[in-house]
C-alpha positions in Angstrom: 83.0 57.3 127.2 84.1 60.3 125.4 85.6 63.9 127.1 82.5 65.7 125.4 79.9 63.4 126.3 79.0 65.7 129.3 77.8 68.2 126.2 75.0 66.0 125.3 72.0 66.2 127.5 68.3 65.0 127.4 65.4 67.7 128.0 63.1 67.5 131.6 60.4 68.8 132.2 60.4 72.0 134.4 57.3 71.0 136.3 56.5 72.5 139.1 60.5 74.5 139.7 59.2 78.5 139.7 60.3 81.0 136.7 60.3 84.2 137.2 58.2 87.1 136.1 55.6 84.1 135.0 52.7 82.3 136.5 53.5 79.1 136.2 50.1 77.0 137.4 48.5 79.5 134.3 51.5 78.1 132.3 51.5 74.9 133.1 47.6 74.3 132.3 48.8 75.8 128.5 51.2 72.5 128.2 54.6 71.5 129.2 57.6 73.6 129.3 61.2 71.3 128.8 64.1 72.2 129.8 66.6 71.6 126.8 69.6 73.7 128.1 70.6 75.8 131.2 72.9 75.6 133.8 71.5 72.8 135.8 72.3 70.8 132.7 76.1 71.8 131.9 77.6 73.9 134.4 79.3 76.3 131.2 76.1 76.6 129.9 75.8 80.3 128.4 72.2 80.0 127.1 68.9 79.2 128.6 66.6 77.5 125.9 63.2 76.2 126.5 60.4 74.6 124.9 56.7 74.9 125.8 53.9 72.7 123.9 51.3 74.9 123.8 47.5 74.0 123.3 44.9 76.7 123.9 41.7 75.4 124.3 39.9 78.1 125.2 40.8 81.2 123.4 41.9 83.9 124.0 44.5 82.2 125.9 45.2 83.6 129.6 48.0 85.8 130.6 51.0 84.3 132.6 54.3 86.9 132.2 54.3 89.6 133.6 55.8 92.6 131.9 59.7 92.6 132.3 63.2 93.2 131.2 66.2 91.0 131.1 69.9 92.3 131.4 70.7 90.2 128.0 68.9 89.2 124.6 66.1 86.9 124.7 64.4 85.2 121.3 61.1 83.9 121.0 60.8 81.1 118.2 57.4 79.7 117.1 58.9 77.4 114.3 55.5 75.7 113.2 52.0 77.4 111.8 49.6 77.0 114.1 50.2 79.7 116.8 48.7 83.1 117.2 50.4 85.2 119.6 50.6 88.6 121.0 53.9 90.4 121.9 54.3 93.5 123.8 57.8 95.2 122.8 58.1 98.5 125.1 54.7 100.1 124.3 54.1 98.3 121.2 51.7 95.6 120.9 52.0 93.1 118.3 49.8 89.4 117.0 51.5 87.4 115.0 50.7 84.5 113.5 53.6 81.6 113.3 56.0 80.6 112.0 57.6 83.5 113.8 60.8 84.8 115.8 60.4 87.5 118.0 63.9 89.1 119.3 64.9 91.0 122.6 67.3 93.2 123.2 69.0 93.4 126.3 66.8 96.1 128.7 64.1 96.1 126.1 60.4 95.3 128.7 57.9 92.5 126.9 55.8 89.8 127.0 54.2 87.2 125.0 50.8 85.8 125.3 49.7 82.9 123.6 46.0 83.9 121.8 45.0 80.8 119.8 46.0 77.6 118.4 48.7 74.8 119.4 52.1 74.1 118.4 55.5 74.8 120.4 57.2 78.1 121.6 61.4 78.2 121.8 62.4 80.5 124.2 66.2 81.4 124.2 67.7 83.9 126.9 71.4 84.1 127.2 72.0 82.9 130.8 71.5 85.5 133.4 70.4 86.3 136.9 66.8 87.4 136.9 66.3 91.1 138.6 62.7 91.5 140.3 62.6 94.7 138.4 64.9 96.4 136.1 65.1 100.8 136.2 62.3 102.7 135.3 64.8 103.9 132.4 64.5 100.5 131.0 64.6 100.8 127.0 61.3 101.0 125.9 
């Protein structure tokens, strides 16, 4: 066994373990979110990076995140075609069709909502405590 083996790790699925600012059992009936690095994972972990397989099968596909802010950048990827999303960056709204990457700066209040089609999501956040609620003076 190797000294870096502990830097190679298999995904799991988040299930049922609660994220923050999103509603999971809404999620979770979208498709499964894997865990594919945080700190649960490797302890030194800087970054937080999940994937969600995403199949709407009703569209307009529901809302599960609530509007929020984190404290550090956040990036979501939809590498595939397939997806057609809506992202709300301060008081902007946004739909995009994938392949897509949508970045966050730090302070910077969003959400995403998936509107039609299937295909994956990457989310990226550089690892962080979650506020309940950032300052009104958030950056829009």
């Amino acid at each position: 066994m190797g000294s870096y083996d502990k830097y190679i790790v298999k995904p799991f699925d988040w299930a049922e373990r609660p994220l923050i600012h999103h509603d999971r059992e809404v999620m979770n009936g979208l498709g499964p979110l894997m865990a594919f690095l945080n700190t649960d994972m490797i302890a030194e972990a800087d970054l937080n990076i999940f994937i969600h397989h995403i199949d709407v099968k009703n569209p307009p596909g529901p809302d599960y995140v609530e509007v929020h802010a984190h404290d550090v950048s956040q990036a979501y990827v939809f590498p595939l075609p397939g997806i057609t999303f809506e992202v709300t960056l301060g008081d902007e709204k946004h739909v995009v069709d994938s392949p897509a990457t949508v970045f966050i700066p730090p302070r910077l209040r969003h959400t995403v909502r998936i509107i039609e089609g299937s295909g994956i999501e990457v989310s990226i956040v550089r690892n962080e405590k979650y506020e309940e609620s950032l300052a009104e003076d958030s950056a829009e």
